[in-house]
C-alpha positions as CSV (number, residue, x, y, z in Angstrom):
1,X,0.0,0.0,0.0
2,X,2.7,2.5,0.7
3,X,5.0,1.4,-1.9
4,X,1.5,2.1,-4.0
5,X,0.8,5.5,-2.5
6,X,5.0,6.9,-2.9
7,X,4.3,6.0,-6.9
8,X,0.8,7.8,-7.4
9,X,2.4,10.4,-4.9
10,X,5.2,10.7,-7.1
11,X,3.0,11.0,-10.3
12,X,0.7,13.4,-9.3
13,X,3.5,16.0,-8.3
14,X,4.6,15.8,-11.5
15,X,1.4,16.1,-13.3
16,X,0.5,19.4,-10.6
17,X,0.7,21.8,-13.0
18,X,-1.0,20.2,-16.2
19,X,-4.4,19.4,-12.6
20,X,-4.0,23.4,-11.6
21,X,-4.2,24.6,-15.4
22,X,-7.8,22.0,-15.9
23,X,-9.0,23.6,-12.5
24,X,-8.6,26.9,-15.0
25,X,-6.6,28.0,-11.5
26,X,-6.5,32.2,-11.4
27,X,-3.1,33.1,-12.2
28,X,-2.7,35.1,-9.2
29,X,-2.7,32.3,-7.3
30,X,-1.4,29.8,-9.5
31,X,2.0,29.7,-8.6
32,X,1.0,29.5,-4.6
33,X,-1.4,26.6,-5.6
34,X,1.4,24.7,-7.2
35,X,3.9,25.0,-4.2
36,X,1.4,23.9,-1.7
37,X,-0.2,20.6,-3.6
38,X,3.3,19.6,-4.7
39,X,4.5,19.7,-1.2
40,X,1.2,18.4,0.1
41,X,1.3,15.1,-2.3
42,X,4.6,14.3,-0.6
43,X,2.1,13.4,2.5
44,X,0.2,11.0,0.7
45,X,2.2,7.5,2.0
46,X,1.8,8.6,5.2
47,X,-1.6,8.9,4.6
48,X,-1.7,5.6,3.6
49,X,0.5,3.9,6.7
50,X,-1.7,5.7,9.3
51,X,-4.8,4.5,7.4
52,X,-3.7,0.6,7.7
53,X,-2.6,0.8,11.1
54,X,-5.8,2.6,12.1
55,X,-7.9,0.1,10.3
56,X,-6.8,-2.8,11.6
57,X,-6.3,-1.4,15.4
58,X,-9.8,-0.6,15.2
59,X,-11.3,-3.7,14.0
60,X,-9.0,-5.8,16.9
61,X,-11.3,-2.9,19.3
62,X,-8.7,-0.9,20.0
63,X,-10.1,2.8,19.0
64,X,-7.9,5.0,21.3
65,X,-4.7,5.1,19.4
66,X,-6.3,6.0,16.7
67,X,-8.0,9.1,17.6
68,X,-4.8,9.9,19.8
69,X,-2.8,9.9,17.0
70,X,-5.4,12.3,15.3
71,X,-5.5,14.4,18.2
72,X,-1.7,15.0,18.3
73,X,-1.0,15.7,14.6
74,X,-4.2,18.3,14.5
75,X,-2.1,20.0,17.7
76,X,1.2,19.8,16.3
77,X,-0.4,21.0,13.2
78,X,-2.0,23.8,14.6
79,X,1.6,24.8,16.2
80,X,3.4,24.4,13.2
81,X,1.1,26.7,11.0
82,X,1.8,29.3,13.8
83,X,5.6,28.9,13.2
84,X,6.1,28.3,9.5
85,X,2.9,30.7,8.0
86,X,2.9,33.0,11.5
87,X,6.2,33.3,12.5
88,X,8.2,32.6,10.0
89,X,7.2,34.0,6.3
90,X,7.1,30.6,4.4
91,X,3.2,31.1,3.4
92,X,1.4,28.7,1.4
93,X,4.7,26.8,1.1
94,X,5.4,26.2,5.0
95,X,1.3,25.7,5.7
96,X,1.7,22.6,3.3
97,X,5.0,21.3,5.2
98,X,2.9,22.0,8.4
99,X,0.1,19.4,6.8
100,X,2.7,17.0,5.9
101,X,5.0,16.7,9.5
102,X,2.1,16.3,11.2
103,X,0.9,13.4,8.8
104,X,4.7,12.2,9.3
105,X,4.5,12.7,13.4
106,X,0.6,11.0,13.3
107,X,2.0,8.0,11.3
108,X,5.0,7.5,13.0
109,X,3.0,7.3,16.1
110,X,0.6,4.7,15.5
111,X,3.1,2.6,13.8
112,X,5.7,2.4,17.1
113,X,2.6,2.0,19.2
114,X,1.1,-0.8,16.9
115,X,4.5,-2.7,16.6
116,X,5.4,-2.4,20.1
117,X,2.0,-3.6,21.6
118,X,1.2,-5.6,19.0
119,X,4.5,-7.6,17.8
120,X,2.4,-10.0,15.5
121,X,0.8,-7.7,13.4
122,X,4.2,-7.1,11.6
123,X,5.1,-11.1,11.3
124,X,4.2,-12.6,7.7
125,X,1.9,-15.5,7.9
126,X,1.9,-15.7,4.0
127,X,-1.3,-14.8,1.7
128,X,-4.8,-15.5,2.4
129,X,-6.7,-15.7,-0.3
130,X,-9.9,-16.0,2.0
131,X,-9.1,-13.0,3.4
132,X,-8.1,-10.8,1.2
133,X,-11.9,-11.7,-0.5
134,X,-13.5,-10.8,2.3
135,X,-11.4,-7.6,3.0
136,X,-12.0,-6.6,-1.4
137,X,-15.7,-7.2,-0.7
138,X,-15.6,-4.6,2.0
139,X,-13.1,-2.4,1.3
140,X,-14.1,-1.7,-2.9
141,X,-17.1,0.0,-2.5
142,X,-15.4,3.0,-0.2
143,X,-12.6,2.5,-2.6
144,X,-15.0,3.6,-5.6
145,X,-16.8,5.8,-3.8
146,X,-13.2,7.5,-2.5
147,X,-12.0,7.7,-6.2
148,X,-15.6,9.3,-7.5
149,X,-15.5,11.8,-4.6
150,X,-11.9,12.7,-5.4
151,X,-13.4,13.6,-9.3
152,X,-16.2,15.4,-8.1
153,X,-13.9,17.4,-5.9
154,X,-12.1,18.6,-8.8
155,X,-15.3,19.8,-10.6
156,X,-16.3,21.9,-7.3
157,X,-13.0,23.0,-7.1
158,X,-13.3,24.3,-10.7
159,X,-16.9,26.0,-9.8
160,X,-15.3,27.8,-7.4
161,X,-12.4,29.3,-9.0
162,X,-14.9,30.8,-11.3
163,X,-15.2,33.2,-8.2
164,X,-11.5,34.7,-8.0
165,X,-8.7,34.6,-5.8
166,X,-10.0,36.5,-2.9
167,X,-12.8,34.0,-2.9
168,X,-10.6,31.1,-3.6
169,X,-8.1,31.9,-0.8
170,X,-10.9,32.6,1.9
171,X,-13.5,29.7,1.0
172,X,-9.6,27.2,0.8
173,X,-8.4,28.5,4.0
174,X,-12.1,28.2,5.8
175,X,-12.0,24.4,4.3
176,X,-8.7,23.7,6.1
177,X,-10.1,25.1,9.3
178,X,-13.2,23.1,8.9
179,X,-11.5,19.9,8.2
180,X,-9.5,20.3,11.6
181,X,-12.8,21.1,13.4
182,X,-14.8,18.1,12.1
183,X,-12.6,15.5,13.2
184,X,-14.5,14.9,16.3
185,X,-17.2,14.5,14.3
186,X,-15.4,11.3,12.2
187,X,-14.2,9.9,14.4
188,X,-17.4,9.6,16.7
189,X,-18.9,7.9,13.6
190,X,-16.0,5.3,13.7
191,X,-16.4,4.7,16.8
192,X,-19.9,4.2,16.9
193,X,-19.4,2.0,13.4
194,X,-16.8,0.0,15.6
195,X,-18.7,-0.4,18.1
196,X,-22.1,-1.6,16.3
197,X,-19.8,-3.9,14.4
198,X,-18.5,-5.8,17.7
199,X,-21.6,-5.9,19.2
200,X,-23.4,-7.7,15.8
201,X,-20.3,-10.3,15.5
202,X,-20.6,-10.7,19.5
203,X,-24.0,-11.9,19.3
204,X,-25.1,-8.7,22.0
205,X,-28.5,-7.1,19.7
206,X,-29.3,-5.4,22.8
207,X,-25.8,-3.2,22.9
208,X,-26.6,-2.1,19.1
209,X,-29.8,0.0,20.2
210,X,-28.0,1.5,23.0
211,X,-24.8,2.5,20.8
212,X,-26.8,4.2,18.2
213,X,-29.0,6.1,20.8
214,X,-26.4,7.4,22.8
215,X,-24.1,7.9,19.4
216,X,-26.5,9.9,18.2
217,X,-27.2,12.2,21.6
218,X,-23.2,12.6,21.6
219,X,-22.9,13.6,18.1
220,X,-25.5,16.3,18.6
221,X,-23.8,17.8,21.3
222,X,-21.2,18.1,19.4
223,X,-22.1,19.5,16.2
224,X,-23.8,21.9,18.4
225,X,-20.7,23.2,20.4
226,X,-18.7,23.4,17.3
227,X,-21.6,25.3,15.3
228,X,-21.4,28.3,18.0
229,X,-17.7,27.9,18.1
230,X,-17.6,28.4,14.3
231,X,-20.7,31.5,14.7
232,X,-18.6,33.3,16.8
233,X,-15.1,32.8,15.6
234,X,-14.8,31.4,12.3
235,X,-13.1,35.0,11.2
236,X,-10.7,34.6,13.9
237,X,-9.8,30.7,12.9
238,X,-9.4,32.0,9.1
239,X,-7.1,35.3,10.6
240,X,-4.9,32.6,12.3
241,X,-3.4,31.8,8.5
242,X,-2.7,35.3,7.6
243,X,-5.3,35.8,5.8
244,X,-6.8,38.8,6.1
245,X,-8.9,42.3,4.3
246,X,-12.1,40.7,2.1
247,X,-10.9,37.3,2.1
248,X,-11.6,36.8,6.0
249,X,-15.2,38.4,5.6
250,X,-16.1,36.1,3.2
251,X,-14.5,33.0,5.2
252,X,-16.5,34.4,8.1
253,X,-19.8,34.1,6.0
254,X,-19.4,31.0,4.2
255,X,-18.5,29.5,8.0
256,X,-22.1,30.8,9.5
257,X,-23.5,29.3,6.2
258,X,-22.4,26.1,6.7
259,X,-22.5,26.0,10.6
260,X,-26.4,25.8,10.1
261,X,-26.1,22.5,9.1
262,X,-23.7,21.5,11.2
263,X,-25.8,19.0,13.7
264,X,-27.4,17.8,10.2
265,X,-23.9,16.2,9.4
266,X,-23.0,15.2,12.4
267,X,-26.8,13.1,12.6
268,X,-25.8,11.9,9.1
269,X,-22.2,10.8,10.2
270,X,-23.9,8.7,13.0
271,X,-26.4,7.1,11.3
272,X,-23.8,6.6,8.5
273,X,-21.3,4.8,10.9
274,X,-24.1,2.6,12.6
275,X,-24.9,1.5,9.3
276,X,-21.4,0.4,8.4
277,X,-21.5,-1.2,11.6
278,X,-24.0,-3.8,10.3
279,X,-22.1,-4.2,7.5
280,X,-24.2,-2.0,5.2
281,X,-21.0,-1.0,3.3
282,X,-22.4,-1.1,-0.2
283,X,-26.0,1.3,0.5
284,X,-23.4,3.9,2.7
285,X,-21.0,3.9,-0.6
286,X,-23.4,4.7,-3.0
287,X,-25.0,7.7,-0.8
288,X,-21.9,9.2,-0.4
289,X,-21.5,9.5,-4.2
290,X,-24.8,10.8,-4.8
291,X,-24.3,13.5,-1.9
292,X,-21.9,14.5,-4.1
293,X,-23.7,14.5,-7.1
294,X,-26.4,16.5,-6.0
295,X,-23.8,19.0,-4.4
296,X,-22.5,19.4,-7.8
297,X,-26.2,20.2,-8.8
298,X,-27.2,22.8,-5.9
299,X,-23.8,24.7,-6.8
300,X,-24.8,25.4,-10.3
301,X,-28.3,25.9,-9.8
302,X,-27.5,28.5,-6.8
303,X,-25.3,30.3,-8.1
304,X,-27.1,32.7,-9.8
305,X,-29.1,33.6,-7.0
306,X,-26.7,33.3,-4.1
307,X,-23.5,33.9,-6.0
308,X,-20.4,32.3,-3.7
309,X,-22.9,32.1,-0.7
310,X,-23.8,29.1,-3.1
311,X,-20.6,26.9,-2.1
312,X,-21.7,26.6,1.6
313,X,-25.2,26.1,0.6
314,X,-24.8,23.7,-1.6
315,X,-22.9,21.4,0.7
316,X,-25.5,21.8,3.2
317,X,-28.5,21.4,1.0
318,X,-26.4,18.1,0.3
319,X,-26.2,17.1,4.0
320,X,-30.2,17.2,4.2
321,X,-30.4,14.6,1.5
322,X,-27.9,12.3,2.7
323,X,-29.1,12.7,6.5
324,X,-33.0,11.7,4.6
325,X,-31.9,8.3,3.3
326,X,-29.6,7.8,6.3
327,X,-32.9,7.8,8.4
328,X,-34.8,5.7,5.7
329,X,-32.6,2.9,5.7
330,X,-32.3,2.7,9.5
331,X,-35.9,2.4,9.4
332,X,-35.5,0.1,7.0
333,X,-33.2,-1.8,9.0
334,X,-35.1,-1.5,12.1
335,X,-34.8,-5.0,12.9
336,X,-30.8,-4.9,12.7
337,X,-30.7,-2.7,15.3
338,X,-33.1,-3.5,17.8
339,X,-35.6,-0.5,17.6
340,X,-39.1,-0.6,18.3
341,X,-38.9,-4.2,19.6
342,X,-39.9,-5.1,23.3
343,X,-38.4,-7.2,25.3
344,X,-40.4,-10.2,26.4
């Protein structure tokens, strides 16, 4: 997988330029873009590493190290955009190589922990054909829908460049703030997946009910703190990178755009993960890529009306659909987790 990642890595910094100029990229910003995805990309192994270890840590229940490892790099990151884009004048440039030591710091973690705690994972037992079946059959429809969303981004990237730079640089920087913030968010829904998933192989129906119930109440009190964190500061969060004049006004807006349907995601998130807890891999896979569809959609159709207010709207007007079949197909599974029957 590595090995895998360090040549697509290697590939795709190459081929920066030839994206940036199909994202029809504004030339003020052009040459900034390049330096940050080319040193960005270097990241993507690590990605990788961390996303193996994490994987198979959580499904032998062990869910700490994983959102400790998560919780470090985001601090570590946050300290080393204060020194290299704050402190020190390395801009775009050093916010990139902020991204990527932290990915470095949060891989390196989980891979010393995993190795020292759990000497066995690391010992070759030879290929399992069984297995690796079994992990395709799960694994390929998230793959797909991973590859999809990764396309789609690239066409809402290009709807919003049709904005400017200004726009570009606040709605970009208000992203990476956002992305930070709504890690509590995923990885409640992991857990909550992880969970669900123990409890079905374990036999225990009875846990299931009481994991998505108080999933959900969690997640809600979460979105809701990070909604009037985001209200009240999301200029502040966007000043932190140096951004500043227009460019933080409209970060600020698009922020209490989007905040609104911040419990909305967080609902969808849960139900999303208690469903991939029963193994509904396939049904979660296929929402995801029409969420994005139809968030390619609202864009276009808003924009005339809402201009680049139509980029946070659009994602939420998104979130409402995905959070609606969420909720059918619980209902649909009813049975799988445990609501509405009585014990006897």
């Amino acid at each position: 997988m590595g090995l895998l990642c360090t040549l697509l890595a290697g590939i795709s910094i190459v081929a920066a330029k030839a994206f940036l100029h199909l994202l029809a990229t504004p030339d003020e910003i052009f040459g900034y873009s390049l330096s940050y995805l080319r040193i960005a990309l270097l990241g993507m192994p690590l990605l990788a590493v961390y996303n193996t270890y994490a994987a198979v840590l959580r499904a032998m229940g062990n869910t700490k190290v994983a959102f400790y490892a998560i919780l470090i790099s985001a601090a570590f990151n946050f300290l080393l955009d204060m020194l290299l884009v704050v402190a020190l004048p390395y801009g775009v440039s050093g916010a990139a190589a902020a991204t990527v030591i932290a990915q470095m710091t949060m891989a390196l973690f989980i891979v010393f922990y995993a190795r020292r705690k759990y000497p066995d994972l690391v010992r070759s037992s030879g290929f399992d054909r069984a297995a690796f079946s079994e992990g395709l059959s799960f694994g390929l429809p998230p793959m797909v829908q991973n590859s999809i969303t990764s396309l789609g981004t690239l066409v809402l990237q290009n709807f919003m460049n049709g904005f400017g730079a200004v726009t570009v640089l606040a709605i970009t920087t208000a992203y990476r703030v956002d992305t930070m913030l709504l890690l509590p968010v995923f990885n409640l829904a992991a857990a909550i997946s992880n969970l669900i998933a123990r409890s079905k192989g374990a036999g225990e129906g009875e846990k299931i009910t009481k994991y998505l119930k108080s999933g959900l109440a969690l997640m809600l009190a979460v979105t809701l703190v990070l909604t009037l964190l985001v209200y009240l500061l999301g200029a502040e969060f966007i000043a932190i990178f140096g951004v500043g004049g227009e460019a933080v006004l409209i970060g600020r807006q698009f922020f209490r755009d989007l905040a609104i349907f911040y419990a909305l995601f967080g609902t969808a998130q849960a139900l999303r993960g208690a469903l991939e807890g029963i193994g509904d891999i396939t049904y979660c896979s296929a929402i995801g890529i029409l969420t994005l569809g139809l968030r390619i959609l609202f864009s276009y159709l808003l924009k005339a009306g809402m201009d680049q207010r139509a980029i946070a709207f659009a994602e939420g007007y998104s979130w409402i659909c995905m959070l609606l079949l969420f909720v059918l197909r619980v209902a649909q599974k009813r049975r799988e987790f445990g609501l509405g029957q009585t014990k006897e």
